[in-house]
Structures are given as structure tokens and as C-alpha cells.
C-alpha atoms as one frame of an Amber mdcrd trajectory, in Angstrom:
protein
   0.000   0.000   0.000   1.477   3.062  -1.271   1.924   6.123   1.304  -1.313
   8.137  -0.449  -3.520   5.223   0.574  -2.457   4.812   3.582  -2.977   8.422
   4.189  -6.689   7.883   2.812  -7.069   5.062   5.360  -6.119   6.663   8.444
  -8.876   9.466   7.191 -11.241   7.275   6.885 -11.025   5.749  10.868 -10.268
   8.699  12.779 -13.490  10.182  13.883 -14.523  13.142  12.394 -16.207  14.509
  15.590 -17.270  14.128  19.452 -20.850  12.500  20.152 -22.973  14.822  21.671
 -24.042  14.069  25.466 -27.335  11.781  25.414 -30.375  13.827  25.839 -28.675
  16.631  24.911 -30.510  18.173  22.159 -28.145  20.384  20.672 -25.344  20.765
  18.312 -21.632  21.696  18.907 -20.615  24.819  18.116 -16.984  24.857  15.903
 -15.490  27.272  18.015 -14.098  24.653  20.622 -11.392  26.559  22.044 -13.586
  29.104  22.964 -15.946  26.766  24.676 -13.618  25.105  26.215 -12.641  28.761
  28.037 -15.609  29.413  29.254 -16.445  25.898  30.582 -13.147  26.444  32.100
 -13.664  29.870  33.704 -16.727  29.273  35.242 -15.260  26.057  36.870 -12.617
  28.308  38.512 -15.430  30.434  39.912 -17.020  27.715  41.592 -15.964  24.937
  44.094 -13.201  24.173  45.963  -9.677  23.477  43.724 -10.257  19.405  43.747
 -13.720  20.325  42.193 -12.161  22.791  39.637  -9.391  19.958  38.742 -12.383
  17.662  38.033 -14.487  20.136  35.943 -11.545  21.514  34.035 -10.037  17.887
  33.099 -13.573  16.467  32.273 -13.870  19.907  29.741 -10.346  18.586  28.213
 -11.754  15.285  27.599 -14.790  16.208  26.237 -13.859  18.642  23.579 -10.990
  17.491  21.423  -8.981  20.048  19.512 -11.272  21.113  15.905 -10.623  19.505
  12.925  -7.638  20.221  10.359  -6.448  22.272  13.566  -2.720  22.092  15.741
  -3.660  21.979  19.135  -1.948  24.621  21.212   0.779  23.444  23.762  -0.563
  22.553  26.719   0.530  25.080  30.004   2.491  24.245  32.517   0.991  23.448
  35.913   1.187  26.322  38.435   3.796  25.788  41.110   1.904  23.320  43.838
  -0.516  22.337  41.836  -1.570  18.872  41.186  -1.667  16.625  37.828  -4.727
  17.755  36.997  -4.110  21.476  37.711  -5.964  21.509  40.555  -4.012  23.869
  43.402  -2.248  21.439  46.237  -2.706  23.153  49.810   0.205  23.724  51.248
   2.348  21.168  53.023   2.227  21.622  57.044   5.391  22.355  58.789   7.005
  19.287  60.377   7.296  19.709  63.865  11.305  20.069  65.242  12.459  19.916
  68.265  13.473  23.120  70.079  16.720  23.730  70.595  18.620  24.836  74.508
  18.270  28.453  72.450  14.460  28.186  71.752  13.819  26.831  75.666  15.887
  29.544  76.882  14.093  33.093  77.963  14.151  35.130  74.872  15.878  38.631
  75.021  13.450  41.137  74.650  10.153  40.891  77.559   6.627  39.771  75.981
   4.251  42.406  76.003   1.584  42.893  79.010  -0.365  39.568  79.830   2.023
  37.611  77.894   4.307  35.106  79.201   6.978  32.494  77.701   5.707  29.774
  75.374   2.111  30.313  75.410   1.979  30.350  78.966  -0.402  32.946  79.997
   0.592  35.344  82.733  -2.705  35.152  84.426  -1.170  31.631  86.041   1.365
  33.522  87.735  -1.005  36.353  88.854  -3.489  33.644  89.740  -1.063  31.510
  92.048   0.037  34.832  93.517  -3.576  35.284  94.571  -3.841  31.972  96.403
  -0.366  32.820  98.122  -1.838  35.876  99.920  -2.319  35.545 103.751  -5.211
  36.666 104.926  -5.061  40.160 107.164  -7.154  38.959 110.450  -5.129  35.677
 110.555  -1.751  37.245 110.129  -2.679  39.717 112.760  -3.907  36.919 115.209
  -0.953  34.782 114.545   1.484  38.417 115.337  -0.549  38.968 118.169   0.363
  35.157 119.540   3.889  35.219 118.744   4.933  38.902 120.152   3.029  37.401
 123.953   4.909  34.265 123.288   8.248  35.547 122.340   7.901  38.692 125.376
   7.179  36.292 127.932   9.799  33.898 127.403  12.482  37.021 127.099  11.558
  38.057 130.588  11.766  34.220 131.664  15.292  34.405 130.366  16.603  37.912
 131.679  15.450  36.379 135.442  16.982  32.742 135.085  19.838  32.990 133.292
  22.685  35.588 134.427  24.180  35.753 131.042  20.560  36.800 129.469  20.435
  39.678 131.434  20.934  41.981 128.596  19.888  39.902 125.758  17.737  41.620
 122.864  15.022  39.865 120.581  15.311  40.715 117.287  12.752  39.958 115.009
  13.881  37.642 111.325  12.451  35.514 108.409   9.808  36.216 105.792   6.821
  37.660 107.794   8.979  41.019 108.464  10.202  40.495 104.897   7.294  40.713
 103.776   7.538  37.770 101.815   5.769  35.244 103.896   3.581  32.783 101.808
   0.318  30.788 102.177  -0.017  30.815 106.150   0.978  32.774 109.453   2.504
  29.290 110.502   5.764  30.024 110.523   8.210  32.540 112.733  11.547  33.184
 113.820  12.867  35.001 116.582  16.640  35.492 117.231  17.832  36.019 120.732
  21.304  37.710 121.098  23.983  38.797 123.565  26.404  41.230 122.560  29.842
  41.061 122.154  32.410  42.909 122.026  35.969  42.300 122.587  36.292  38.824
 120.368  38.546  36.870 118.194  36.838  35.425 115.167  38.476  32.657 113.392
  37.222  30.479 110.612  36.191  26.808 111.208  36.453  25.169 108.226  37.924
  27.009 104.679  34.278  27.893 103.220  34.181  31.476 105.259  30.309  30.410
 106.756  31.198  28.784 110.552  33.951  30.615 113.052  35.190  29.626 116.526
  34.750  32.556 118.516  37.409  33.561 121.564  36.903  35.996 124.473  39.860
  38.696 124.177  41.590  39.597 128.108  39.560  42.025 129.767  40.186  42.584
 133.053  35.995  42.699 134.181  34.429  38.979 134.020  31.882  38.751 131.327
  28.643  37.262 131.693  29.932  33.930 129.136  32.897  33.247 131.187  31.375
  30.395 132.150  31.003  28.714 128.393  34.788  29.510 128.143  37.551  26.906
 127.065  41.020  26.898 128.352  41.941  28.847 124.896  38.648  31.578 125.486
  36.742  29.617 123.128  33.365  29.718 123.610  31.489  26.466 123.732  28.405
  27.101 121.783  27.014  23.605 122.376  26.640  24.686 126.180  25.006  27.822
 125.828  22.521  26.288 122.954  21.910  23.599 125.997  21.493  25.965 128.542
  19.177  28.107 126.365  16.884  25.270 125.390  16.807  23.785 129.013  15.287
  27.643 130.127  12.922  27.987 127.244  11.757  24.019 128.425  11.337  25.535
 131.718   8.955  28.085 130.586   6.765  25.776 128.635   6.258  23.451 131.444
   4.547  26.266 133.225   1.253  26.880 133.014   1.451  30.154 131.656  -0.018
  30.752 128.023  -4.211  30.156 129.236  -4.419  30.711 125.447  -2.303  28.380
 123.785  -1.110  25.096 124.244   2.566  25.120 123.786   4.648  22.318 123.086
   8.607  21.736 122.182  10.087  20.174 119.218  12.649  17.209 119.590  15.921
  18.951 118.507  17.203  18.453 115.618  21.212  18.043 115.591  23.244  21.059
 114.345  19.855  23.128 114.644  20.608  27.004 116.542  17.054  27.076 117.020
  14.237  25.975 119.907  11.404  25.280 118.221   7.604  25.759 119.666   4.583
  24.475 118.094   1.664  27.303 119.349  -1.892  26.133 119.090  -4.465  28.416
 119.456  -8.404  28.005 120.663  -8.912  27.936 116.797  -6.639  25.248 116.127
  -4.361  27.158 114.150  -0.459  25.491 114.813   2.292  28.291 114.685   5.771
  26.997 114.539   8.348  28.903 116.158  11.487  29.079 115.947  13.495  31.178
 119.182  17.363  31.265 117.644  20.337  32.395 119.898  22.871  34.169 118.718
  25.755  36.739 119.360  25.510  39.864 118.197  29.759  40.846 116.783  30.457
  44.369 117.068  33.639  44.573 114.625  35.375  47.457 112.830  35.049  45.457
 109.870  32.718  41.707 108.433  35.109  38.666 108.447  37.712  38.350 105.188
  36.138  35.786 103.700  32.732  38.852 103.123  35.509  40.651 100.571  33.993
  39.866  97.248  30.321  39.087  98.759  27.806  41.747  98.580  27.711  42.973
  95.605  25.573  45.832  95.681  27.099  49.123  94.300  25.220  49.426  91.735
  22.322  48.076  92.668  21.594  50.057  96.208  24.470  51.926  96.210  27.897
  52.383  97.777  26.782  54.633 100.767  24.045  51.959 101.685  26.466  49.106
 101.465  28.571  50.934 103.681  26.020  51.969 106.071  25.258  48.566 106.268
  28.780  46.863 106.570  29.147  48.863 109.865  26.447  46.789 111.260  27.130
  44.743 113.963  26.884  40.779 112.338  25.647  37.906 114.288  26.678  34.446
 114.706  24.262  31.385 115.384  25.707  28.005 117.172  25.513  25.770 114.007
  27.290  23.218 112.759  27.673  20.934 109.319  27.871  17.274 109.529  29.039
  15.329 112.607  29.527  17.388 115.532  32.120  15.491 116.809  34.666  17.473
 114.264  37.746  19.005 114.832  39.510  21.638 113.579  42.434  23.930 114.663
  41.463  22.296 118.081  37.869  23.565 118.304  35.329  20.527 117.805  32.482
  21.257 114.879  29.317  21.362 117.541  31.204  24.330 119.105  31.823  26.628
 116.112  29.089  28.846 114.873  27.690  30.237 111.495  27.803  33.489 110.239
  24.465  35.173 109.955  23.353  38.476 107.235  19.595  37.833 108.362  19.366
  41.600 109.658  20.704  42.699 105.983  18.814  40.968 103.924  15.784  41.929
 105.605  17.098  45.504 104.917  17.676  44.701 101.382  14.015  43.100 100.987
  12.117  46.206 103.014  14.176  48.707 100.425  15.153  47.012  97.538  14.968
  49.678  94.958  17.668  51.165  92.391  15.721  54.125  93.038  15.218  55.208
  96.471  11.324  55.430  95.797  10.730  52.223  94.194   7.462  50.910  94.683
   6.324  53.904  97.048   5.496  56.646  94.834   3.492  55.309  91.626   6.268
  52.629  89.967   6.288  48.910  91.805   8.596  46.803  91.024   7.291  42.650
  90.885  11.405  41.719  92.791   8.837  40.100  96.157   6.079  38.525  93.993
   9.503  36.479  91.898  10.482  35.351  95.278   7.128  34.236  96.651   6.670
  32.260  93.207  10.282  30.890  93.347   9.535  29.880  97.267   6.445  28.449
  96.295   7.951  26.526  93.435  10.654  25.047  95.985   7.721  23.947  98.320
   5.809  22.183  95.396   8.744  20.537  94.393   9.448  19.375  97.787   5.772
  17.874  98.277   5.976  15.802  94.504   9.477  14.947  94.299  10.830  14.656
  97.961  13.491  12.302  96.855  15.380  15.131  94.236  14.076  18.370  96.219
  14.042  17.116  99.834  17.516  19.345 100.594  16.180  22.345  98.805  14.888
  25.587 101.293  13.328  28.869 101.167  16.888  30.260 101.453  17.755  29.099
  98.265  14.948  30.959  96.778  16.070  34.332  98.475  19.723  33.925  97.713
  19.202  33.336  93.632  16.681  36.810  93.815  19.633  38.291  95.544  22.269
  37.341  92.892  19.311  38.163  90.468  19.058  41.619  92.161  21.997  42.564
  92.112  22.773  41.565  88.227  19.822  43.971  87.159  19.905  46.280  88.585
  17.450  49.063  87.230  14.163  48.941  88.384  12.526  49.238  84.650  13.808
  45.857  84.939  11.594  44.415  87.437   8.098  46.509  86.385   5.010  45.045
  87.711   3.774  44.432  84.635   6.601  42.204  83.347   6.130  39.757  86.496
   5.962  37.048  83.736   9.082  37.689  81.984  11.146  38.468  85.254  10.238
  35.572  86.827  11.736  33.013  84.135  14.488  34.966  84.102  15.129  34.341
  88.144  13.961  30.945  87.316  16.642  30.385  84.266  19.248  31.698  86.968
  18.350  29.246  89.253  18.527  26.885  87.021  21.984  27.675  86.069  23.109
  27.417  89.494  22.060  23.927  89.660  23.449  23.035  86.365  26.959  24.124
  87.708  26.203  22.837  91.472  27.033  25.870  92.478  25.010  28.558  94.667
  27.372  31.176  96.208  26.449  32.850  99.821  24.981  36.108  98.378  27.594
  37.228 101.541  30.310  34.805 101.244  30.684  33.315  97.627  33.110  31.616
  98.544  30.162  29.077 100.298  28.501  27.093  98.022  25.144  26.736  99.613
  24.493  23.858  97.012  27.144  21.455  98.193  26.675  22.725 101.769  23.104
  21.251 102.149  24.209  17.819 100.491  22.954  18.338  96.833  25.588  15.847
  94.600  25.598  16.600  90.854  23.322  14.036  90.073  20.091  15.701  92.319
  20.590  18.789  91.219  20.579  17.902  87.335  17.615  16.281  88.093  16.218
  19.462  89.760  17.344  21.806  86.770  15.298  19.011  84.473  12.518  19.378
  86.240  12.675  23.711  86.459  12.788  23.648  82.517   9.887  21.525  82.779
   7.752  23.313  84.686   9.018  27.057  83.047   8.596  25.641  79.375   5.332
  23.816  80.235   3.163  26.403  82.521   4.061  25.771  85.661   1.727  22.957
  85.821   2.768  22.493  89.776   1.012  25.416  89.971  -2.701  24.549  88.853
């Protein structure tokens, strides 16, 4: 067959045109293109893109290029669009894991009523709520604890000849300001002054000191706690102290309260009472004795501590430092200890409670902070952090169980004193200020290391027994609960 008929041929079986749809009734126009662009137009109009894709590929199927006719090139698919031009949504972002930079508090604070990833500020503000004491209970519980603490001071001044002059002076977070939940909890330092003394350290931390008598040619009320090298022996004095408080209790002399004495605890300074009242409130209280050190000058190892010159100032930290400090008869591990001769339940521990509560009561860059229209939010991060530290202790006694209050007030301290304008610590920025305290704590426990806002060279960390291991475990479990919404606190 020569090419011509073969030509003819393949004429003769291509169709010449498209059946119409049955039931139709009517004829194709020629102009297919044309139809074809408006069957195609008004499937863009309506429906989704999948329905489009259908419409416009069923058109293309349907109406063939004319006759004696090149078909024009098909075009190209739109970017993310499917095979049969329909538009593809887009892909969804795999999740990723966040990176130490993504968990970490970002630089600049979140606007008001925001807080760190997604967690909203009203938690914090919330939990702060449920933290306040109320005002007729903490004036009850005052009330018991100032007849308490003035009748046992009298007991003392008329038993004991070397409490003759001794002063109460009044510590801890309810004259902080800072106290959380309940009125349960007070402390009350008793002190005799000293004067003529020679303070040397016990240990190489810079927190415990033996403490000697200097000559002085009139006898001192302690001469009788004195060793052979004018040492005084602290266990004897705590023993003599707790015997008289004892003494007191036994007496029938609170008609209010029923008033009973903890079993002590070993290396404890303090005398601990637990004060019911007729409405069955318990009051712990803790009566502390201590020395009260007038020096020229806070013990070498205070050098580098106190960092505060730009924070409060150099004429407060002066004012301060001219203070008389006090030391409390306590004592690290066994008491049985020796060192340069003087045995560990003998030494005593350096004490900054009388400063810090100074700090806390006037804690401002600015001499006016949170007095005259601008409040700061440097107490509500500590009651938080404190409350944390409690939470922790309740769920996860095992990692936490060493953890105290303390810690809490030392990392605001350090915190403090690293930012130190007040603009920093606004009210209204309570959420971003308080994962930044928390991220500091956290770092401290990632390096084990906590320094004595006083005395860095005492790592409060290692000092209350936390090994590497528990506080890694403790950081973990800060990230958690700063990344996650505090859920400890719902």
C-alpha cells in the first residue's frame, strides 16, 4: 500500500467529531477553544480546587482540539498544583524539636499579659492570689507570737545571768514581707552582745567561726562557756538556752495556747515551739540564739560578697557593713569534728539575716521604688520561686528534699543585684522576670554551684548535700515546669 492510501485510510477511521451528550438536544458549536474557556472559567469560579481539577479535566476530555487544527501546547501546571491542575494546599510544617536556644528566655520581655511559650501570665497572677495571707489571721498569729516571744524574754533575763541583757530581734519572711500561704511560721533570734572577740574560721568555706573571748580585766557574763583557749562552747550555751525555754513551757502560763517543744534536731541554733491556738491554728516557732559581733570590719572571707554598688548603692552598702553581724551556734555534719582544736558542735555560722531583711524592706535602684506610683514585681519572683521550691518538695521529695526557702532568696539576691534598674523588674513584666530568676536558678544547679549572696566563697548547694546528680535532676525538672506552665502550679 502506497503512502497516499495509507494516508486515505487513516482518514477514513479517525473520527470526524465528538458524540454529543445523550439527551442533549443540541449541536456543537466549531469554536471549541472558545468553549472550552468558558467551561473552564466558570469552573474556577465555583468549588473548591479538587472540584475545579475535576471540571476543568472532564472539559479537556470532552472537547478534542477542531478539525484540520494544531492543538496549542498545553501550560504548565502552576507551582503546587496537582496533575490535573488543581491547586495542592500547602504542606504543614514538620514539627522540630526546640533547641537549649528556643527553651531559653528570649531577650526582649513579651508584652503585658504575655508570658513564655504560650503560657499565659494570668497563672502567675493567679497563684500569687492563692499565696496571699489573709489580714485577720496574720494579725492573730502576730498577736500570739509577740506574747509568746515577750514572755519567754523576761523568763530568760530572770533565770539565766548571762541573758540579762539579751535583745530579741525579730527575722524571716513575715517582716520580709515575703511570707507565703499561712501565718505558721516565725523566727525570733535572741542575742547577747559582744564585744571584745577573736573570730576565726572553722572550716575554709568562710560560713562557721570559733569565737574567743579577748583579756579584759571585768568577768563577762559567758565566762562560764569559756575553754582553756577563750573559746566559747556554743554547744553549752545552745543547751542551757533550750533547758530555760523548756522551763517556761512546762509552766502553766499561756491560758491561750497550748505550747509544746520540738525534739531537737542536731546542728539546729534554734528551739522550736509548736503554738496552738483556741482555733486550732499550729504556729511553729522558731526562738534562735545568737551573738551579736560588734567589729570594725565583716570577716575576710565577706571581701567579694555583697555585691551591691550598683544596685543600692555604695553609701548603703557601707552603712550597712558597719552593722554589727551575728553568729548562730551551728554546725555541718558530725559534731564530733575538729579543727584547729575547736570541735564542729562548738563553732558557729555566720548570719546576714538583719541585711537581707534591709535589702528586701528597700530594695529599689531608686530610692522610691514601689512607694510613689512605679512597683517593682522583685517580692512577687520570690514568693513564686519559694512556692515553686515547696511544690517541688511535696511531689518529688526524693530530688528536692535538701532544697529551702533560702535558696529561693539567695538566687533573687544574685538576680538583684545583676539587674539592677528597676525598669527591669516593672510590675507588669512579672511574667518575663520571673523566668528569668527561674533560668538563673537553674543555672546554678546546672553548675552545682550557689554562692552565699555574703560569702561566695560558700557554696550553699554542696553545703546542704545536693551531689551533681540531684541537682541535674532538679534543673530538668525547672525547665519543665518554666517551658510547660508551671503545671505544679494549677
Amino acid at each position: 500500500m502506497s503512502g497516499k492510501d495509507r494516508a486515505k485510510k487513516a482518514a477514513r477511521e479517525s473520527p470526524s467529531k465528538t458524540p454529543e451528550p445523550k439527551g442533549s438536544g443540541s449541536t456543537r458549536r466549531k469554536s471549541h477553544g472558545k468553549d472550552e474557556e468558558q467551561r473552564e472559567g466558570s469552573a474556577k469560579a465555583a468549588g473548591p480546587a479538587e472540584e475545579r481539577g475535576r471540571v476543568v479535566g472532564k472539559a479537556r476530555r470532552a472537547a478534542p482540539p477542531p478539525r484540520n487544527t494544531h492543538s496549542p501546547a498545553p501550560a504548565k501546571p502552576p507551582p503546587n498544583s496537582g496533575a490535573n491542575g488543581a491547586a495542592r494546599p500547602r504542606p504543614r510544617p514538620r514539627p522540630t524539636a526546640r533547641s537549649a536556644e528556643a527553651k531559653d528566655v528570649p531577650k526582649n520581655p513579651p508584652k503585658k499579659g504575655v508570658s513564655f511559650d504560650n503560657n499565659p501570665a494570668s497563672i502567675l497572677q493567679d497563684t500569687l492570689e492563692k499565696l496571699k495571707i489573709k489580714q485577720n489571721e496574720r494579725i492573730e498569729a502576730t498577736k500570739c507570737v509577740n506574747e509568746i516571744q515577750r514572755e519567754i524574754g523576761k523568763h530568760l533575763k530572770e533565770r539565766l545571768e548571762w541573758c540579762k541583757d539579751i535583745q530579741m530581734l525579730k527575722t524571716g519572711s513575715h517582716v520580709e514581707n515575703v511570707k507565703i500561704c499561712e501565718s505558721d511560721e516565725f523566727d525570733v533570734m535572741f542575742v547577747v552582745s559582744v564585744e571584745r572577740v577573736d573570730i576565726q574560721p572553722f572550716g575554709e568555706d568562710g560560713a562557721f567561726y570559733s569565737v574567743a573571748m579577748k583579756r579584759n580585766p571585768n568577768r563577762h557574763p559567758l565566762d562560764s562557756f569559756l575553754n582553756e583557749d577563750k573559746t566559747i562552747r556554743a554547744s553549752d550555751m545552745l543547751q542551757e538556752f533550750r533547758k530555760t525555754v523548756k522551763e517556761w513551757v512546762g509552766r502553766p502560763n499561756c491560758k491561750n495556747y497550748v505550747v509544746t517543744v520540738e525534739a531537737k534536731k542536731p546542728g539546729c541554733p534554734a528551739v522550736t515551739l509548736q503554738v496552738k491556738g483556741k482555733d486550732g491554728r499550729i504556729i511553729s516557732l522558731d526562738f534562735v540564739l545568737g551573738l551579736e559581733v560588734h567589729s570594725s570590719s565583716w570577716p575576710p572571707f565577706t571581701k567579694d560578697g555583697f555585691k551591691v554598688d550598683n544596685w543600692l548603692g555604695i553609701k548603703v552598702k557601707t552603712d550597712l557593713k558597719r552593722k554589727p553581724y551575728y553568729l548562730v551556734p551551728k554546725y555541718e555534719g558530725r559534731g564530733k569534728k575538729e579543727y584547729d582544736g575547736v570541735i564542729a558542735k562548738d563553732a558557729w555560722r555566720i548570719s546576714f539575716s538583719h541585711v537581707e531583711k534591709n535589702i528586701l524592706k528597700n530594695h529599689g535602684h531608686s530610692k522610691t521604688c514601689c512607694e510613689s506610683g512605679f512597683s517593682c514585681c522583685r517580692k512577687q519572683c520570690l514568693k513564686l520561686l519559694k512556692f515553686l521550691v515547696r511544690k517541688l518538695k511535696e511531689k518529688y521529695p526524693k530530688e528536692a528534699g535538701k532544697l529551702c526557702s533560702y535558696h529561693a532568696k539567695t538566687t533573687l539576691l544574685h538576680g538583684c543585684a545583676a539587674r539592677v534598674d528597676d525598669s527591669m523588674w516593672a510590675v507588669d513584666q512579672l511574667s518575663y522576670c520571673f523566668q528569668q530568676v527561674l533560668a538563673d536558678f537553674e543555672e546554678h544547679l546546672r553548675k552545682q554551684n550557689l554562692p552565699n549572696f555574703f560569702i561566695p566563697s560558700h557554696n550553699l548547694l554542696k553545703s546542704a548535700g545536693l551531689d551533681k546528680k540531684s541537682c541535674d535532676a532538679l534543673a530538668d525538672l525547672i525547665e519543665h515546669q518554666r517551658n510547660n506552665g508551671f503545671p505544679l502550679f494549677r
